[in-house]
mmCIF file of the N, C-alpha and C atoms, coordinates in Angstrom:
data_MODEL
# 
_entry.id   MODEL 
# 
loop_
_atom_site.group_PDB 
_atom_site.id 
_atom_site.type_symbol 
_atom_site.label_atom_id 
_atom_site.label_alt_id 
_atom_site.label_comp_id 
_atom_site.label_asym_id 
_atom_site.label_entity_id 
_atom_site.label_seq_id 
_atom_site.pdbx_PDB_ins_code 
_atom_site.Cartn_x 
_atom_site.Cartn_y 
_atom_site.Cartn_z 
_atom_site.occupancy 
_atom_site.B_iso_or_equiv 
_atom_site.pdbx_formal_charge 
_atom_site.auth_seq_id 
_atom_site.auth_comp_id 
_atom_site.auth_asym_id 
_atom_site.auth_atom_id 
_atom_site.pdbx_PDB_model_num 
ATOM 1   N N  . UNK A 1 1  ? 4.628  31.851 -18.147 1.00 0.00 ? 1  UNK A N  1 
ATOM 2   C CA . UNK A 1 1  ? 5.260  30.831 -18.959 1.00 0.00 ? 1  UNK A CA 1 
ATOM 3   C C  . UNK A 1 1  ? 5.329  29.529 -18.146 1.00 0.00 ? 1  UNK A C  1 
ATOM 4   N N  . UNK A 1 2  ? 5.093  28.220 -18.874 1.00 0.00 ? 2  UNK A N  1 
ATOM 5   C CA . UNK A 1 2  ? 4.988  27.353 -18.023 1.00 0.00 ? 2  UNK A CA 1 
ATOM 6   C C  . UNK A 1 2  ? 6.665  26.605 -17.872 1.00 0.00 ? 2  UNK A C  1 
ATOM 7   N N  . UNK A 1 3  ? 6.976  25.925 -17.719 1.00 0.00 ? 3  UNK A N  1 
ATOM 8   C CA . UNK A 1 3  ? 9.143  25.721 -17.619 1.00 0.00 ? 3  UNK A CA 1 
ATOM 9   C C  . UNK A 1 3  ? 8.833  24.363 -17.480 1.00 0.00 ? 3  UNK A C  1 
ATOM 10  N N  . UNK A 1 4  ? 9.345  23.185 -17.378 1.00 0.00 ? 4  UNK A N  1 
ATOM 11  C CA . UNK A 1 4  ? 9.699  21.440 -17.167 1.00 0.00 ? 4  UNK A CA 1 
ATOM 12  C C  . UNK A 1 4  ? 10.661 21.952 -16.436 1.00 0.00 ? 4  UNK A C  1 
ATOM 13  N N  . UNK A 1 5  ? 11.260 21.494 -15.093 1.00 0.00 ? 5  UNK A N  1 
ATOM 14  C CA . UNK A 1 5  ? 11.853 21.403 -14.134 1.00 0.00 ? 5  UNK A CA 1 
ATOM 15  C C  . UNK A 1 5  ? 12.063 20.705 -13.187 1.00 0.00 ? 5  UNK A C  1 
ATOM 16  N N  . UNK A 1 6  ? 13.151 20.719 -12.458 1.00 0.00 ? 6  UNK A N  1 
ATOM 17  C CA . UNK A 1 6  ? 13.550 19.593 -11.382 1.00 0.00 ? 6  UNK A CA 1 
ATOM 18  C C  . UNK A 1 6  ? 12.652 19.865 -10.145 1.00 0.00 ? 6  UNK A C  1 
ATOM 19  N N  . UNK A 1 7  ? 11.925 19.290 -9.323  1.00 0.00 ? 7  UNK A N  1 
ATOM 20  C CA . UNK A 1 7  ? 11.906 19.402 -8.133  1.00 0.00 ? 7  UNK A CA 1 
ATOM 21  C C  . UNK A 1 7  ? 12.086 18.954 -6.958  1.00 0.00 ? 7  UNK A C  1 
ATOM 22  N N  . UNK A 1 8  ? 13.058 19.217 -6.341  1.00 0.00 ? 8  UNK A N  1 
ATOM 23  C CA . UNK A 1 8  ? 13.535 18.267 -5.078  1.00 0.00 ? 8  UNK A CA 1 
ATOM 24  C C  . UNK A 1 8  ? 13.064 17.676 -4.026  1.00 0.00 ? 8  UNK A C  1 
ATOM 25  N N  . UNK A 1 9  ? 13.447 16.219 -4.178  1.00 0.00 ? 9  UNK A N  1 
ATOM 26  C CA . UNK A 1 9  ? 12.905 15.462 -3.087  1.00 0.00 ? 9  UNK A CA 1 
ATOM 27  C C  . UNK A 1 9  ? 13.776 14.677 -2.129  1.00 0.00 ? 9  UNK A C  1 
ATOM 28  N N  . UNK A 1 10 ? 13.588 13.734 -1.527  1.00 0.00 ? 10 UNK A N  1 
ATOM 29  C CA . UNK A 1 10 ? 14.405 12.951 -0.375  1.00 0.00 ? 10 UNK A CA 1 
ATOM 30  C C  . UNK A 1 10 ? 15.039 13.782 0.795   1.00 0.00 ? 10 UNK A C  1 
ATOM 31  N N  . UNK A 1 11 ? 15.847 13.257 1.630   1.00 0.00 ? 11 UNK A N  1 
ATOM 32  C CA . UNK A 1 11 ? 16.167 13.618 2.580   1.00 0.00 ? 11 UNK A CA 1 
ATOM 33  C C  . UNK A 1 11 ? 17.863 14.403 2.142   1.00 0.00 ? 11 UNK A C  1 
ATOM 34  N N  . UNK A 1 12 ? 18.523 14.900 3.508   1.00 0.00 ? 12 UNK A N  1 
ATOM 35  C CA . UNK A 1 12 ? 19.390 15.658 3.303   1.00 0.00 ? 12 UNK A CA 1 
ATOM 36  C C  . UNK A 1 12 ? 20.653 15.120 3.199   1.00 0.00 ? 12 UNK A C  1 
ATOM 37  N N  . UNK A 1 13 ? 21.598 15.441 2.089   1.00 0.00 ? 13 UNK A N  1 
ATOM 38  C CA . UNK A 1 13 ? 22.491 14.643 1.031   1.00 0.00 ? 13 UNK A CA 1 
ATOM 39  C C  . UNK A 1 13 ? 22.210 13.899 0.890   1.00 0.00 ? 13 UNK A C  1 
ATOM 40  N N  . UNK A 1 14 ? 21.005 13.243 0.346   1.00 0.00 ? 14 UNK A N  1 
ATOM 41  C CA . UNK A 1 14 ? 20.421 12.370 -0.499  1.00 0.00 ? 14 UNK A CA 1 
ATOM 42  C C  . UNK A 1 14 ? 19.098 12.940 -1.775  1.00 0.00 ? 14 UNK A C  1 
ATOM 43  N N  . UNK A 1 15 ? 19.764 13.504 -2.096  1.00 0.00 ? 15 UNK A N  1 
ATOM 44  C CA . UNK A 1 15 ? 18.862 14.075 -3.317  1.00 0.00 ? 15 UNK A CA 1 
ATOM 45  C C  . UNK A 1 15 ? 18.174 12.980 -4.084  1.00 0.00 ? 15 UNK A C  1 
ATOM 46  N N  . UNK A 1 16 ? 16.786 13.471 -4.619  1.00 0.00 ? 16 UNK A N  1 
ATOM 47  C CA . UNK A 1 16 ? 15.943 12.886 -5.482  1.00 0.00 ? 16 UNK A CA 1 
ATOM 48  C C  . UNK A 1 16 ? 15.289 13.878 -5.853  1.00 0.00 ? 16 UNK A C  1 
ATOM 49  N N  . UNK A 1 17 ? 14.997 14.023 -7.558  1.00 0.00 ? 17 UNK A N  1 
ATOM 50  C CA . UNK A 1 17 ? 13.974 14.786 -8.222  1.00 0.00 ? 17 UNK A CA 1 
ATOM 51  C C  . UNK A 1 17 ? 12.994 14.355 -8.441  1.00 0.00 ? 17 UNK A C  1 
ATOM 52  N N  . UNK A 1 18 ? 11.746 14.873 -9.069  1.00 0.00 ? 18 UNK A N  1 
ATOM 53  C CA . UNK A 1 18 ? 10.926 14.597 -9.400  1.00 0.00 ? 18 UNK A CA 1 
ATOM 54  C C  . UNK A 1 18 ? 10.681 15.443 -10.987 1.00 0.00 ? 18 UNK A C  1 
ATOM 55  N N  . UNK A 1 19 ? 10.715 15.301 -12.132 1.00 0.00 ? 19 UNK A N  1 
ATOM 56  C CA . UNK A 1 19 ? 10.422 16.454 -13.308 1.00 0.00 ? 19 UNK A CA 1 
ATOM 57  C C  . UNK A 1 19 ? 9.375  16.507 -13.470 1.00 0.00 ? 19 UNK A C  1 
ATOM 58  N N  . UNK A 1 20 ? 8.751  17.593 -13.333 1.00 0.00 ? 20 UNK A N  1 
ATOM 59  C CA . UNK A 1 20 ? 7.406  18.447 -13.733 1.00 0.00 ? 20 UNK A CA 1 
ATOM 60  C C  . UNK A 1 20 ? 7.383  19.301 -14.184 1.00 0.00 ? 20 UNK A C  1 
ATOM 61  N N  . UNK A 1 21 ? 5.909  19.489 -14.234 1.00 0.00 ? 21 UNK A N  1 
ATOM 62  C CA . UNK A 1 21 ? 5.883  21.410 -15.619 1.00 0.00 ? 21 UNK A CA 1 
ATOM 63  C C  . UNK A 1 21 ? 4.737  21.929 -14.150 1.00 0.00 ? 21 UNK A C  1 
ATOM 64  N N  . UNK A 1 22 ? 6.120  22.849 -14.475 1.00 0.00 ? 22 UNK A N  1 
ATOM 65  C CA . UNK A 1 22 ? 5.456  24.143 -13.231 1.00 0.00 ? 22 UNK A CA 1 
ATOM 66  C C  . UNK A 1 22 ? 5.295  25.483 -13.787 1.00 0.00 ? 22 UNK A C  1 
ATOM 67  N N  . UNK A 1 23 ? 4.698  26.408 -13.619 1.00 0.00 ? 23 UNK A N  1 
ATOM 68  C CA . UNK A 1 23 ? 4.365  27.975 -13.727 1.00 0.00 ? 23 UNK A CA 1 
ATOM 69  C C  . UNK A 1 23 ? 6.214  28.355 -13.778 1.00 0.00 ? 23 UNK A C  1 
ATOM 70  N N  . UNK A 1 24 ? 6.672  29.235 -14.352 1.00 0.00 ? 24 UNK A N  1 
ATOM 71  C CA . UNK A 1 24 ? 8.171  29.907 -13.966 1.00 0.00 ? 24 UNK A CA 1 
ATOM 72  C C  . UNK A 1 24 ? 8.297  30.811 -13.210 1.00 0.00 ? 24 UNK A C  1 
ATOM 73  N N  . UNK A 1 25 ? 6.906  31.146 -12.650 1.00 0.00 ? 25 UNK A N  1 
ATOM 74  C CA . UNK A 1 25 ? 6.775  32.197 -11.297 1.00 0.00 ? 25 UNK A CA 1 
ATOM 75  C C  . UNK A 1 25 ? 6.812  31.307 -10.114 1.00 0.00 ? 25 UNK A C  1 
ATOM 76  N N  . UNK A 1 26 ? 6.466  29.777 -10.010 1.00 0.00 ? 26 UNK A N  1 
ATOM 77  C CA . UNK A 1 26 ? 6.211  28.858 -9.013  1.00 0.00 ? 26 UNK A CA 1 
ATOM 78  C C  . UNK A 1 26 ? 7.664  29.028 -8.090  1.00 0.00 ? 26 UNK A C  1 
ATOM 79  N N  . UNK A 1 27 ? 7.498  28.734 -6.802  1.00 0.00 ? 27 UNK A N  1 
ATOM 80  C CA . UNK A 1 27 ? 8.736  28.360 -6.210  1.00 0.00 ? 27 UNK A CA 1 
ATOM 81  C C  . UNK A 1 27 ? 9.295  26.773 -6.483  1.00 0.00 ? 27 UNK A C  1 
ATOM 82  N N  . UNK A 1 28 ? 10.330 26.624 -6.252  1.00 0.00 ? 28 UNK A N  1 
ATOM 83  C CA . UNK A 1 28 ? 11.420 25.376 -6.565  1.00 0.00 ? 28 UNK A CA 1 
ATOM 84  C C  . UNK A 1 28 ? 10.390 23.825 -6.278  1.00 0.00 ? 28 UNK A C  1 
ATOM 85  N N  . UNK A 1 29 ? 9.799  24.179 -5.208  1.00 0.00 ? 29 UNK A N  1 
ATOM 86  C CA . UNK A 1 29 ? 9.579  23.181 -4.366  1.00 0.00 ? 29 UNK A CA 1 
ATOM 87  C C  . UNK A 1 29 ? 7.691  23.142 -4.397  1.00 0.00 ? 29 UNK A C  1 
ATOM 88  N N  . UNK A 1 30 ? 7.449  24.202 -4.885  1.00 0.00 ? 30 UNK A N  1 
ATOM 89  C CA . UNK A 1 30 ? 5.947  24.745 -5.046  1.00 0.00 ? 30 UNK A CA 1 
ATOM 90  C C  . UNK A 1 30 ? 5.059  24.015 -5.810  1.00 0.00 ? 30 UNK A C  1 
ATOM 91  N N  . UNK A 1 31 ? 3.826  24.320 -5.861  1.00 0.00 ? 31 UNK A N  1 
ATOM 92  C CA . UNK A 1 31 ? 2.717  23.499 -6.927  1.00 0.00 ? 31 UNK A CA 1 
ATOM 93  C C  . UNK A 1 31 ? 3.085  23.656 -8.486  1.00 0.00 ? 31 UNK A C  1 
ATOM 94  N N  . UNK A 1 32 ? 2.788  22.615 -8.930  1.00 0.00 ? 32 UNK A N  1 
ATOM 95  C CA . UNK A 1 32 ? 3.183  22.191 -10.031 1.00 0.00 ? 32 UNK A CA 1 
ATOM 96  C C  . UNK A 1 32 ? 1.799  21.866 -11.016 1.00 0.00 ? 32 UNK A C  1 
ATOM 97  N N  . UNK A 1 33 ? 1.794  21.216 -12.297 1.00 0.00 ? 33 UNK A N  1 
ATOM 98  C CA . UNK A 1 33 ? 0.538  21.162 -12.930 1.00 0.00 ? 33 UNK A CA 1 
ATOM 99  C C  . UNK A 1 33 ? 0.650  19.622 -12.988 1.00 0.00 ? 33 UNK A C  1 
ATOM 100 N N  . UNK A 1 34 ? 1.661  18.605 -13.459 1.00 0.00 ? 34 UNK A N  1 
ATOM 101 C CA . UNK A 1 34 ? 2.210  17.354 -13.322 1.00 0.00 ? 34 UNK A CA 1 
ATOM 102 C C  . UNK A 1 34 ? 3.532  16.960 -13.382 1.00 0.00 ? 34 UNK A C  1 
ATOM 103 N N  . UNK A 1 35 ? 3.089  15.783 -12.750 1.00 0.00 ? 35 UNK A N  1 
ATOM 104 C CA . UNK A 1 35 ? 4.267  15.107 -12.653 1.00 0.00 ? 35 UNK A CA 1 
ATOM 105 C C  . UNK A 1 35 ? 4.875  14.572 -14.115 1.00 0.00 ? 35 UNK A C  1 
ATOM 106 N N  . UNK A 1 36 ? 6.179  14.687 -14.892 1.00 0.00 ? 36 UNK A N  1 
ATOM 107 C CA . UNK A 1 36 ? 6.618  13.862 -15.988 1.00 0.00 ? 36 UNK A CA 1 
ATOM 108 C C  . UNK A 1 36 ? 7.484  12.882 -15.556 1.00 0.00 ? 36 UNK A C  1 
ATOM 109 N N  . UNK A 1 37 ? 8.122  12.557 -14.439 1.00 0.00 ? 37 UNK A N  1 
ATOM 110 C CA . UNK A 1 37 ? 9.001  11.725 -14.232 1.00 0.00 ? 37 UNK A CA 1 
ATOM 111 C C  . UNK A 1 37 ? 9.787  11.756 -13.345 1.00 0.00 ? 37 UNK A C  1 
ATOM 112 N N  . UNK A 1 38 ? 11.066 11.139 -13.311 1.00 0.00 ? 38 UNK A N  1 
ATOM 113 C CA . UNK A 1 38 ? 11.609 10.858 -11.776 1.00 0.00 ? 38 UNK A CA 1 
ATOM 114 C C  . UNK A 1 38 ? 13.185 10.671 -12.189 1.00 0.00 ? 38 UNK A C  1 
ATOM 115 N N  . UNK A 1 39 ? 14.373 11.525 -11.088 1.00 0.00 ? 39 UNK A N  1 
ATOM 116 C CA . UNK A 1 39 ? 15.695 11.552 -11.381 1.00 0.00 ? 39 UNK A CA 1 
ATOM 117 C C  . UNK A 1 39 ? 16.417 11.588 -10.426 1.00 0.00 ? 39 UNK A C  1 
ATOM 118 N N  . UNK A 1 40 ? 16.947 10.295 -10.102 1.00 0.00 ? 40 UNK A N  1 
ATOM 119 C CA . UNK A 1 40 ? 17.754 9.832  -8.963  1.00 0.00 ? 40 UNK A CA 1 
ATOM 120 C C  . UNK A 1 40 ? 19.199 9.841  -9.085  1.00 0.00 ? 40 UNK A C  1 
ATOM 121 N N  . UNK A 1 41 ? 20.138 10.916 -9.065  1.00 0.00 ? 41 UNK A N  1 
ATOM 122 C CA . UNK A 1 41 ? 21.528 10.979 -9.340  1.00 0.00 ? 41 UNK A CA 1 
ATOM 123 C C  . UNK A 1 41 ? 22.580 10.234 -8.476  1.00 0.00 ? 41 UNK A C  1 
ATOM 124 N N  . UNK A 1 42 ? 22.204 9.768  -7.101  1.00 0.00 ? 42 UNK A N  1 
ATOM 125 C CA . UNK A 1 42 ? 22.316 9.176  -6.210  1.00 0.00 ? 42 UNK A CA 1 
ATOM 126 C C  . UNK A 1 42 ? 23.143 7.297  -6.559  1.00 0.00 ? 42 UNK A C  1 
ATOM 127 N N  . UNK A 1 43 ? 22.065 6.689  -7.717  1.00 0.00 ? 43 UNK A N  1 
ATOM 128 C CA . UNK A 1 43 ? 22.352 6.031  -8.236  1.00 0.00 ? 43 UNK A CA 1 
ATOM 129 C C  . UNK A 1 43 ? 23.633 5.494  -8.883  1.00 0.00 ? 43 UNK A C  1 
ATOM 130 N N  . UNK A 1 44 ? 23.901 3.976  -8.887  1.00 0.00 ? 44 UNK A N  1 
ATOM 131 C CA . UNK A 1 44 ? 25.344 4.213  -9.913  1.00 0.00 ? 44 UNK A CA 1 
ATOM 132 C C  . UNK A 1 44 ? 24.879 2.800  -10.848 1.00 0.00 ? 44 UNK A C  1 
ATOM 133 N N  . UNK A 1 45 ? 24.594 2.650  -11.729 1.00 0.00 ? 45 UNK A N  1 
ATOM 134 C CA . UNK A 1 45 ? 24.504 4.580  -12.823 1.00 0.00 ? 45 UNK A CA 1 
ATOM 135 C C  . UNK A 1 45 ? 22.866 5.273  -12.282 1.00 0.00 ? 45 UNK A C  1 
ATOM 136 N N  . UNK A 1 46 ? 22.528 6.520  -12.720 1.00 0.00 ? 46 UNK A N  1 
ATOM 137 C CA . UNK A 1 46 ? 21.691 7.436  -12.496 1.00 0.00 ? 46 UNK A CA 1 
ATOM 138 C C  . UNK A 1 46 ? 20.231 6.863  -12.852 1.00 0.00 ? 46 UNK A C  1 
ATOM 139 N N  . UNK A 1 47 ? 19.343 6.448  -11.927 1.00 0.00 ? 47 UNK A N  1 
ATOM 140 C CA . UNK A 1 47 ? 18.016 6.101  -13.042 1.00 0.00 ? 47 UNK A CA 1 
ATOM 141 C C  . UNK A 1 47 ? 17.237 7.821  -12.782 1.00 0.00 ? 47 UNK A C  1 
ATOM 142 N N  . UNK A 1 48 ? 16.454 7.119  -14.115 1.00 0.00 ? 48 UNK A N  1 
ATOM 143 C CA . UNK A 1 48 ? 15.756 7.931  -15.279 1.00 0.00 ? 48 UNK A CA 1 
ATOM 144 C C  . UNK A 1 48 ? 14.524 7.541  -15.669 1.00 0.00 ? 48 UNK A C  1 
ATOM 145 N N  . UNK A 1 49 ? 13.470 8.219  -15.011 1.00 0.00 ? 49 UNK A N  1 
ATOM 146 C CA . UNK A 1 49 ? 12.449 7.731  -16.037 1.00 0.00 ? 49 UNK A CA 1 
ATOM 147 C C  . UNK A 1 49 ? 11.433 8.566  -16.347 1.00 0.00 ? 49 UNK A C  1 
ATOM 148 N N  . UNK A 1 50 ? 10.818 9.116  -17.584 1.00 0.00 ? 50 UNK A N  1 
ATOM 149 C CA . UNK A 1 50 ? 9.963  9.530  -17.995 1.00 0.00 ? 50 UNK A CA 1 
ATOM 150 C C  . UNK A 1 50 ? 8.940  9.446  -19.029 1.00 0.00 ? 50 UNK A C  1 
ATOM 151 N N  . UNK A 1 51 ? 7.933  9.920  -19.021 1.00 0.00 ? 51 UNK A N  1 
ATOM 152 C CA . UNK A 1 51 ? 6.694  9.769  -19.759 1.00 0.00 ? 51 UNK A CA 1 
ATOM 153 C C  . UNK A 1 51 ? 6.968  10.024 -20.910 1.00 0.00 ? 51 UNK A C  1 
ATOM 154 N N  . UNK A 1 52 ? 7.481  9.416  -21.704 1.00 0.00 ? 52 UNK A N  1 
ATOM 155 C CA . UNK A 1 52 ? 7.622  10.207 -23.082 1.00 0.00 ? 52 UNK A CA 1 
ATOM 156 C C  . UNK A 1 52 ? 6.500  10.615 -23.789 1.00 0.00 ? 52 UNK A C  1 
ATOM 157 N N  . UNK A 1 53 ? 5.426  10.090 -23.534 1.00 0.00 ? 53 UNK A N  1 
ATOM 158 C CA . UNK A 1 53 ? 4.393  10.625 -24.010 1.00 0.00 ? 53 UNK A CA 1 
ATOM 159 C C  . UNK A 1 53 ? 3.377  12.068 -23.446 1.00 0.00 ? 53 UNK A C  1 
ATOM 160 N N  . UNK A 1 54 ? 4.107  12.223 -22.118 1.00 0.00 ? 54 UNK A N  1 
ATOM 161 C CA . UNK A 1 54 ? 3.453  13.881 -21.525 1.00 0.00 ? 54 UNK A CA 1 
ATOM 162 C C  . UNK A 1 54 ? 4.427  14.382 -22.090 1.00 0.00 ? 54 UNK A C  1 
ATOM 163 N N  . UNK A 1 55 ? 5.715  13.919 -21.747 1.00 0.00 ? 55 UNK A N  1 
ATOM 164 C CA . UNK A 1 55 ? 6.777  15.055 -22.304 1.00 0.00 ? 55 UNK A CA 1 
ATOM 165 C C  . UNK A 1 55 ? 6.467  15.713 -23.627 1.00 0.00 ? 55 UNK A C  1 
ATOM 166 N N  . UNK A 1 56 ? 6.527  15.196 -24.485 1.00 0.00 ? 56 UNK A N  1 
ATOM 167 C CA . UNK A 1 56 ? 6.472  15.045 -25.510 1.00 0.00 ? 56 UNK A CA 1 
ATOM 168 C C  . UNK A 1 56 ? 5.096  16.354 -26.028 1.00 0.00 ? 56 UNK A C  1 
ATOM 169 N N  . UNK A 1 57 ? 3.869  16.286 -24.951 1.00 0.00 ? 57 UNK A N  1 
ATOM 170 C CA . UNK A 1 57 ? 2.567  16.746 -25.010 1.00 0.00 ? 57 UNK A CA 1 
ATOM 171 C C  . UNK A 1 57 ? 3.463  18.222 -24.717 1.00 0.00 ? 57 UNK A C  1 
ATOM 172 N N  . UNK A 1 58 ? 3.663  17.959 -23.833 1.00 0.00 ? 58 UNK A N  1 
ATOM 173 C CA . UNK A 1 58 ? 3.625  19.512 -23.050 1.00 0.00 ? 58 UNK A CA 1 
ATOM 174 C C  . UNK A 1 58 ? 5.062  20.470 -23.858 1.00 0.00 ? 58 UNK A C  1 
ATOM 175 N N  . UNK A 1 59 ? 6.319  19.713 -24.660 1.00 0.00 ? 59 UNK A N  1 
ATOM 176 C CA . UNK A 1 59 ? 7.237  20.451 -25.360 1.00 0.00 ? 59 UNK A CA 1 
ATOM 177 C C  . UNK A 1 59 ? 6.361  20.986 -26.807 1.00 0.00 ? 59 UNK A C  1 
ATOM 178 N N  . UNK A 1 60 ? 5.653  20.276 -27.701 1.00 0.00 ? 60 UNK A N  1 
ATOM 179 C CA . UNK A 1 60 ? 4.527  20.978 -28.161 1.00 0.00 ? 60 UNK A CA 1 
ATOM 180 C C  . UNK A 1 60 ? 3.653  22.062 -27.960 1.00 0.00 ? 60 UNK A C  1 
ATOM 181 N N  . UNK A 1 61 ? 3.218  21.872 -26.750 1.00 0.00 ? 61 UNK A N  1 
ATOM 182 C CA . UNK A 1 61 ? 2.650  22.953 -25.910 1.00 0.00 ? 61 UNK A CA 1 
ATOM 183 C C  . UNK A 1 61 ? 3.334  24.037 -25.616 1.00 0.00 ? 61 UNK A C  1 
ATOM 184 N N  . UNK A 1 62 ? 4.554  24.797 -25.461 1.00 0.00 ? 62 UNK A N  1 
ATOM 185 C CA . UNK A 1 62 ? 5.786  25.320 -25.545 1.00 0.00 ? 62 UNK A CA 1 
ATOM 186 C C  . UNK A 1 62 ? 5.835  25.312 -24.414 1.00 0.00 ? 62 UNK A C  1 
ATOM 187 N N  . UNK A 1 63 ? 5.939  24.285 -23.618 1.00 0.00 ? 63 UNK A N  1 
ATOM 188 C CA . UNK A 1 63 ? 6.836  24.458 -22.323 1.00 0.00 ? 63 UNK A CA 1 
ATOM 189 C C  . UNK A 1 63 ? 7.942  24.424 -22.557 1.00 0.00 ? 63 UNK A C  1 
ATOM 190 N N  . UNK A 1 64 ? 9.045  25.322 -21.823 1.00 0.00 ? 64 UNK A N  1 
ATOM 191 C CA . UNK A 1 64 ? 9.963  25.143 -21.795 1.00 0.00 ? 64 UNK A CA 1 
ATOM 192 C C  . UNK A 1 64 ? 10.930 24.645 -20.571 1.00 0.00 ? 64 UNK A C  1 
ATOM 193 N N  . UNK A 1 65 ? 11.927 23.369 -21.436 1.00 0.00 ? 65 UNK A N  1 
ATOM 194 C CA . UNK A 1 65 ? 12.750 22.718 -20.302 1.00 0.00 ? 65 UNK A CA 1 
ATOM 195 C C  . UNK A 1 65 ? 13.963 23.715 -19.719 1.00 0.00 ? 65 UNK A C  1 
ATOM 196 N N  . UNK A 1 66 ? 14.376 23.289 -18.449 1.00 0.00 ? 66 UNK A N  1 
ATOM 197 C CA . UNK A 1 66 ? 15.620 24.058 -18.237 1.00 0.00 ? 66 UNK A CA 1 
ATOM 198 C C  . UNK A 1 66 ? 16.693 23.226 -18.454 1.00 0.00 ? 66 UNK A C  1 
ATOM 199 N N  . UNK A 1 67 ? 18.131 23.747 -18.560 1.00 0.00 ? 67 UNK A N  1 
ATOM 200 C CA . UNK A 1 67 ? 19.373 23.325 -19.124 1.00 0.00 ? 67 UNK A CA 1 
ATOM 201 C C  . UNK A 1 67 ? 19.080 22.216 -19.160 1.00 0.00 ? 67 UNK A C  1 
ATOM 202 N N  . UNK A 1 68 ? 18.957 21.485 -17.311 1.00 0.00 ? 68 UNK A N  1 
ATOM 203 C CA . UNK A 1 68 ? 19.312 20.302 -16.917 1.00 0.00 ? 68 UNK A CA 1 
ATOM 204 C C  . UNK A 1 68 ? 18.628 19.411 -17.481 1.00 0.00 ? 68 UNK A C  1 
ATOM 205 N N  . UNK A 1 69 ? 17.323 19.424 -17.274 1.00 0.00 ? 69 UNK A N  1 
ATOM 206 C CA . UNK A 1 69 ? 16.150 19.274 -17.875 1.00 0.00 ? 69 UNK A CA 1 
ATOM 207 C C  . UNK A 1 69 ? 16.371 18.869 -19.109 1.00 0.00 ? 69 UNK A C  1 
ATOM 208 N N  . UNK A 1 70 ? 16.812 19.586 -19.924 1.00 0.00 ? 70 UNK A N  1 
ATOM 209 C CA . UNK A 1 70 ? 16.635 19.566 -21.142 1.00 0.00 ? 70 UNK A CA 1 
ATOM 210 C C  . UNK A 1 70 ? 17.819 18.486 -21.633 1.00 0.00 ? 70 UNK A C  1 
ATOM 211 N N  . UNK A 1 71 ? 18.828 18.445 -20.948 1.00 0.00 ? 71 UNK A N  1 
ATOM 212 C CA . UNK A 1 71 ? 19.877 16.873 -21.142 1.00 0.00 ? 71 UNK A CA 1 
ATOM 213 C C  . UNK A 1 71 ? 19.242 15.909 -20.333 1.00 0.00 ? 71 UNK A C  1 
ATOM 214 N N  . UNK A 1 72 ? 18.922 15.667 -19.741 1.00 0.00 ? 72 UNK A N  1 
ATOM 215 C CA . UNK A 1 72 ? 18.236 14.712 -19.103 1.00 0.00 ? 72 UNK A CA 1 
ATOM 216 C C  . UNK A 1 72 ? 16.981 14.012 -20.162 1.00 0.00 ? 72 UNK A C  1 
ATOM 217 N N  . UNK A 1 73 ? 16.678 14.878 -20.740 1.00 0.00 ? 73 UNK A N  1 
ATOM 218 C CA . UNK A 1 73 ? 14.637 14.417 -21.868 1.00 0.00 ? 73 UNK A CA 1 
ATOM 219 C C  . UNK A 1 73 ? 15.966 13.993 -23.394 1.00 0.00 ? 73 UNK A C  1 
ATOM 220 N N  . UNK A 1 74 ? 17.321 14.408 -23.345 1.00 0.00 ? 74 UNK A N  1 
ATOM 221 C CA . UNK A 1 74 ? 18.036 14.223 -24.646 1.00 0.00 ? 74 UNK A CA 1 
ATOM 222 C C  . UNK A 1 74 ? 18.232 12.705 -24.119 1.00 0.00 ? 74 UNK A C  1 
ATOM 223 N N  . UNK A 1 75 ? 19.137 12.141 -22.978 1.00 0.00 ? 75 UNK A N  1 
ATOM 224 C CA . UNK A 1 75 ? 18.905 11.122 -22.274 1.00 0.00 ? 75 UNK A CA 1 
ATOM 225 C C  . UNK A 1 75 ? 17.832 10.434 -22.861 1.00 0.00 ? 75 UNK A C  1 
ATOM 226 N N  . UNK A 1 76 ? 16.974 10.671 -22.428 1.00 0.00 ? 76 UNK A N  1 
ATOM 227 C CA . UNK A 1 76 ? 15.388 9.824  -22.202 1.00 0.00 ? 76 UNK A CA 1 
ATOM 228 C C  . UNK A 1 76 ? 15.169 9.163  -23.509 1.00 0.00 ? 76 UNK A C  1 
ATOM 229 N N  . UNK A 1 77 ? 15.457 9.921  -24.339 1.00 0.00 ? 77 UNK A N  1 
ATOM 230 C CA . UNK A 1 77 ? 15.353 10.257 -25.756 1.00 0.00 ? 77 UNK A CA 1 
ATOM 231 C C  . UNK A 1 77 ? 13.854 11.076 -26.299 1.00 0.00 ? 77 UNK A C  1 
ATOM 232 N N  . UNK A 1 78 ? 14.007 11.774 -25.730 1.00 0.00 ? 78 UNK A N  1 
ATOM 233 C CA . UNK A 1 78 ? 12.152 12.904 -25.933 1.00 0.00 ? 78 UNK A CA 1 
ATOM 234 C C  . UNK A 1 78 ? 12.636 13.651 -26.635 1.00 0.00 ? 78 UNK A C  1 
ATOM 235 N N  . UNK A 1 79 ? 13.620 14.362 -26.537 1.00 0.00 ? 79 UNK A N  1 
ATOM 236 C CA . UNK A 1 79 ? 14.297 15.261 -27.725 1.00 0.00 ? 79 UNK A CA 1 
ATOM 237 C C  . UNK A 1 79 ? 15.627 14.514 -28.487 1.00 0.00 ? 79 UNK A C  1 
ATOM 238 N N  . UNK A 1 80 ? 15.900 15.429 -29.536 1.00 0.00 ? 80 UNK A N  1 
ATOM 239 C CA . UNK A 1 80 ? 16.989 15.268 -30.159 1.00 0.00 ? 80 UNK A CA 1 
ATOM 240 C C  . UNK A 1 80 ? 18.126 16.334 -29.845 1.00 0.00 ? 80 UNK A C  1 
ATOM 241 N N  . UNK A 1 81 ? 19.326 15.103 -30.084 1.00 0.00 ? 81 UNK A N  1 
ATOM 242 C CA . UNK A 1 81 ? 20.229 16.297 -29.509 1.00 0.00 ? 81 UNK A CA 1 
ATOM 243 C C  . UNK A 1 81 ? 20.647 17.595 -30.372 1.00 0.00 ? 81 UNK A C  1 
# 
């Protein structure tokens, strides 16, 4: 199954994601198929940005987002809430 997920980047207590669609067997940090976007919580306020147009490809495709994921693309506005 393929999943949309966070994957972590930056240095230590300084988090940065990256959202991609990875395998759901992949590890956290592991190969991925692409990149959809970028999530900096760090921020005040939080930036956000994604492809609405892969997103969009690949939730068709039945990838599935996780929780976080999946408020974050409601955010974006790729889904509805």
């Amino acid at each position: 199954m393929v999943k949309i997920r966070l994957m972590r980047m930056g240095a230590h207590k300084a988090p940065f994601y990256r959202i991609v669609v990875a395998d759901s067997a992949a590890r956290r940090d592991g190969p991925f198929v692409e990149i959809l976007g970028t999530y900096d919580p760090k921020k005040n306020p939080f930036e956000l940005k994604v492809d609405q147009d892969k997103a969009s490809k690949w939730l068709k495709n039945g990838a599935q987002p996780t929780d976080t994921v999946k408020r974050l693309l409601v955010r974006a506005g790729v889904l509805s809430a």
